[in-house]
C-alpha positions in Angstrom: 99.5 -30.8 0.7 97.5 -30.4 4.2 99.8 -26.7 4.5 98.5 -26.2 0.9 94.9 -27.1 1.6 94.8 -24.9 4.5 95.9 -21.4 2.6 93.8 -21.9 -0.2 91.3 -21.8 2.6 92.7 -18.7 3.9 92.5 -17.3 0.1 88.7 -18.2 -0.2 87.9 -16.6 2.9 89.2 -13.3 1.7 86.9 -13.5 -1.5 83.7 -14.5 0.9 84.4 -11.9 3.1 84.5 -9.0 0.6 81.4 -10.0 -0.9 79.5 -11.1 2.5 80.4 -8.2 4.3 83.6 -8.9 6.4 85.6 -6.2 4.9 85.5 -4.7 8.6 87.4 -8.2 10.1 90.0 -7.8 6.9 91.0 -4.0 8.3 91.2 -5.3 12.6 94.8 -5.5 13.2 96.8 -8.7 12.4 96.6 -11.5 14.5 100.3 -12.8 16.6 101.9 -15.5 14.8 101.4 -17.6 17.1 97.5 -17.3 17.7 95.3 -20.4 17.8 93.8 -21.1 14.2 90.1 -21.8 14.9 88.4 -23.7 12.5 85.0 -22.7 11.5 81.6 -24.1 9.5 81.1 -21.3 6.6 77.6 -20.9 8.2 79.3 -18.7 10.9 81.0 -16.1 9.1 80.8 -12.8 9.7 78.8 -14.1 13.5 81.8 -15.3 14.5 84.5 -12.4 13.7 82.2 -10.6 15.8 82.2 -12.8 18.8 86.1 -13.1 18.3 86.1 -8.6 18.5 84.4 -9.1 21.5 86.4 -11.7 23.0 89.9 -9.9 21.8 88.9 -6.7 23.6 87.8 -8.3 27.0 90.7 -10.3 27.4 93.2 -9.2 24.7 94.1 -12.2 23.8 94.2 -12.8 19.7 92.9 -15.7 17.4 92.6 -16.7 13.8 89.9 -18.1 12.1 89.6 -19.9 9.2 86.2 -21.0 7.4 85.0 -23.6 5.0 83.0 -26.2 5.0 82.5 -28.8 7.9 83.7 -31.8 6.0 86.4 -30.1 4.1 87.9 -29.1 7.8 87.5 -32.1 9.3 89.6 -33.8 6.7 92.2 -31.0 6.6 92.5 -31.8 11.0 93.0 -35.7 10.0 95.7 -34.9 7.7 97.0 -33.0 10.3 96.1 -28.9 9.9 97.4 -26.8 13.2 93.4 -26.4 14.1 93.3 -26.1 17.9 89.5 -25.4 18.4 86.5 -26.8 15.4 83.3 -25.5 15.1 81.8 -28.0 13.0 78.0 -27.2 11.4 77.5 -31.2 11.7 78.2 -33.0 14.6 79.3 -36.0 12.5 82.5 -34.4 11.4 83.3 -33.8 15.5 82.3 -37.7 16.3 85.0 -38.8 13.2 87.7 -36.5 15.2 87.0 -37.8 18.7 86.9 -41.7 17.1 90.2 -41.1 16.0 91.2 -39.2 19.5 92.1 -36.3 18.0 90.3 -34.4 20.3 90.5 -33.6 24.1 86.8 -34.9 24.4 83.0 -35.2 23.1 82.7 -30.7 23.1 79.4 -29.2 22.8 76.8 -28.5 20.5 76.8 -24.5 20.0 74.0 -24.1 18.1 71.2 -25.3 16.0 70.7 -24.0 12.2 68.3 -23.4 9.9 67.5 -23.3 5.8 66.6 -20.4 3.7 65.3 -20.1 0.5 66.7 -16.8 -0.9 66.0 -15.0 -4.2 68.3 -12.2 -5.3 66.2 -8.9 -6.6 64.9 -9.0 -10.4 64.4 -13.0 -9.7 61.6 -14.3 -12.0 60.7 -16.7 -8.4 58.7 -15.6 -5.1 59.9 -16.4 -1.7 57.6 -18.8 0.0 57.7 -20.7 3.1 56.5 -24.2 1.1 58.1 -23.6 -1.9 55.2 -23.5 -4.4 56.4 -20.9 -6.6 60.0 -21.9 -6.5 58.0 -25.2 -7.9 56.3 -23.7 -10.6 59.8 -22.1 -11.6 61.0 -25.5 -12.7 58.2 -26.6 -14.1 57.6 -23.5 -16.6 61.3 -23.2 -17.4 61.7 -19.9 -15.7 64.2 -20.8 -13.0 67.3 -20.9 -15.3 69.9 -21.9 -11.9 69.5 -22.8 -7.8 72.6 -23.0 -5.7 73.3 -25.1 -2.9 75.7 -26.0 -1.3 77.9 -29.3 -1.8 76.1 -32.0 -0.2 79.4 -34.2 -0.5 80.9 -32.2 2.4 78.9 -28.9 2.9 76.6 -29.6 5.6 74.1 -26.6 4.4 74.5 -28.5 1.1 73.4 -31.8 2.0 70.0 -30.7 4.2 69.6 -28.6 1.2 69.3 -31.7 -1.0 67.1 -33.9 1.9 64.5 -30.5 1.6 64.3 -30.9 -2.2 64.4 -35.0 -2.1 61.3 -33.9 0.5 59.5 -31.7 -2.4 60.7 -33.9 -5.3 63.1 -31.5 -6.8 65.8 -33.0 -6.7 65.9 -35.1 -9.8 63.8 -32.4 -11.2 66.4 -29.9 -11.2 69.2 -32.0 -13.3 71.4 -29.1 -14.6 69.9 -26.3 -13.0 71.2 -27.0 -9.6 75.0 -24.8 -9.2 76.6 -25.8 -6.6 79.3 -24.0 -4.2 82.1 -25.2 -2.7 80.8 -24.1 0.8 77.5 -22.1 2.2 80.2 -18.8 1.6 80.7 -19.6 -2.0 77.1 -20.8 -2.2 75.6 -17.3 -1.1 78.1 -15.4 -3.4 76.2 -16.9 -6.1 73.0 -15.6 -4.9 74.6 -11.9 -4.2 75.9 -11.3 -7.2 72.4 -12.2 -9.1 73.8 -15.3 -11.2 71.4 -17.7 -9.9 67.7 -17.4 -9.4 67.1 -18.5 -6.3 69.6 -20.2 -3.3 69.0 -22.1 -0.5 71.3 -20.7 2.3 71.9 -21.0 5.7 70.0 -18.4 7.7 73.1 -16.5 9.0 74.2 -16.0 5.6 70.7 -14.4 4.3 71.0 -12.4 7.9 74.4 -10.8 7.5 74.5 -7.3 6.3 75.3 -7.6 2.7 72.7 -10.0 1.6 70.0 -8.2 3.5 70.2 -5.5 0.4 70.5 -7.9 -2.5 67.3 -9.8 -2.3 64.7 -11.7 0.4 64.4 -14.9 1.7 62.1 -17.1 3.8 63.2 -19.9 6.7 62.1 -23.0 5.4 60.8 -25.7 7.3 62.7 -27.9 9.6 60.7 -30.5 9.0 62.0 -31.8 5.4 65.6 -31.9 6.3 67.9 -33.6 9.7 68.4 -31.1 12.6 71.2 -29.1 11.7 73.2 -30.2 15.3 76.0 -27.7 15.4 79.2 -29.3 17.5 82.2 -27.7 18.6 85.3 -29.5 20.1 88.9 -28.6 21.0 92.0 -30.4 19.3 94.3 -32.0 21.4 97.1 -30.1 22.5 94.7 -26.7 22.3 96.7 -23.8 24.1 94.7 -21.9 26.9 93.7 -18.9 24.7 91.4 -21.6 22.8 90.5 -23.0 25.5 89.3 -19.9 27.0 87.3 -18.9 23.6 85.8 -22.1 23.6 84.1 -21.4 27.2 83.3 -17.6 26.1 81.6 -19.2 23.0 79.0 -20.8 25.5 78.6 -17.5 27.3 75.6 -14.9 27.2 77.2 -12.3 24.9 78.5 -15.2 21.9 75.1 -17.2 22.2 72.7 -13.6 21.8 75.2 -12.9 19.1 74.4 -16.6 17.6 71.0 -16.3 17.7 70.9 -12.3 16.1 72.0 -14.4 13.0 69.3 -17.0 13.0 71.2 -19.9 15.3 68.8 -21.6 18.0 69.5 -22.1 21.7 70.5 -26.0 21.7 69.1 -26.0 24.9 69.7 -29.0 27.2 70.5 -31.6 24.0 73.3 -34.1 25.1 
């Protein structure tokens, strides 16, 4: 079932990619069987595939990714997945791993992310940084549907209910609320115009795609938890994850990282 798990991964990827904008990482050559599979939060794709081009052509050396969300991955590793490296959007889901030492230590936080609220073009709400009009949407009736993210295992999804706990939407909301599987599936509901408005991770609303499909504004970090992003390596991680794990703490992967709305986690143990 964990073998199972792990391709229908694969399969949602390809979906998330063609509407997000990866078609360019579907067309790069094919990977060696044997490359490590790097696990990855949603949040990063398409950041990622271009850290991993840049990586491939300095040292040609080739790896896989596979995204979904934090929770969802960190129960696919338990179960046993061939992960080598996680790059968890929570560092919760990395503590569960190193409790059950199934990893080679503590890793690092990456990165730190951040909310949006996004509204696809033609939606009946406004974009603002507190949220007033996205308010008045549910109070006149004339936001219809809001996606988020799961909050059972999406970590996008469950800031995204602490921010509208914060604004008493929450229980507002009732049947409006759609919710995706992960922040991917999440922002294909706001690209394709079938919900009103989205909250979304910012390097979702930054990739290419979205960029022509509506606007959005960061929200405040205030009115959710710090969105501590954690990376580890598995046990038993070969060298060529090894050595993207140390290029993902590098200059040229952190500017990429922060051209899609990650912070700097600075000097945070």
């Amino acid at each position: 079932m964990a073998w199972f798990r792990v391709l229908r991964s694969v399969n949602t990827l390809i979906v998330c990619w063609l509407v997000t904008g990866g078609l360019a990482g579907l067309m790069a050559p094919a990977a060696a069987a044997d490359s490590p599979i790097v696990a990855a939060a949603s949040s990063l794709n398409p950041a990622l595939n271009e850290v991993r081009q840049i990586f491939e052509a300095e040292t040609g050396q080739a790896i896989r990714l596979s995204f979904g969300s934090s929770g969802n991955i960190a129960r696919q590793i338990i179960r046993g997945a061939p992960f080598e490296l996680f790059l968890s959007a929570d560092e919760r889901y990395v503590r569960t791993l190193v409790d059950r030492a199934l990893t080679i230590d503590r890793g690092a936080l990456y990165a730190i992310g951040r909310l949006v609220l996004f509204v696809p073009n033609g939606s009946p709400v406004r974009a603002d940084r507190e949220m007033r009009d996205l308010e008045r949407a549910v109070a006149d009736g004339s936001l219809k549907r809001l996606a988020i993210a799961n909050p059972e295992h999406a970590p996008y999804g469950r800031a995204a209910r602490q921010l509208l706990e914060a604004r008493g939407l929450w229980d507002r909301l009732g049947q409006k609320l759609v919710m995706g599987e992960n922040i991917s599936q999440t922002t294909q509901f706001a690209a394709t115009g079938s919900v009103d408005a989205a909250i979304l991770s910012h390097s979702m609303a930054l990739s290419p795609a979205m960029s022509r499909r509506g606007r959005f504004v960061v929200l405040p970090e205030k009115w959710h938890d710090p969105m501590r992003h954690r990376m580890v390596l598995l046990r038993d991680a070969s060298q060529i994850a090894v050595a993207f794990y140390s290029f993902l703490r590098a200059p040229a992967a952190t500017q990429i990282l922060e051209r899609y709305g990650f912070s700097k986690p600075g000097a945070i143990p």
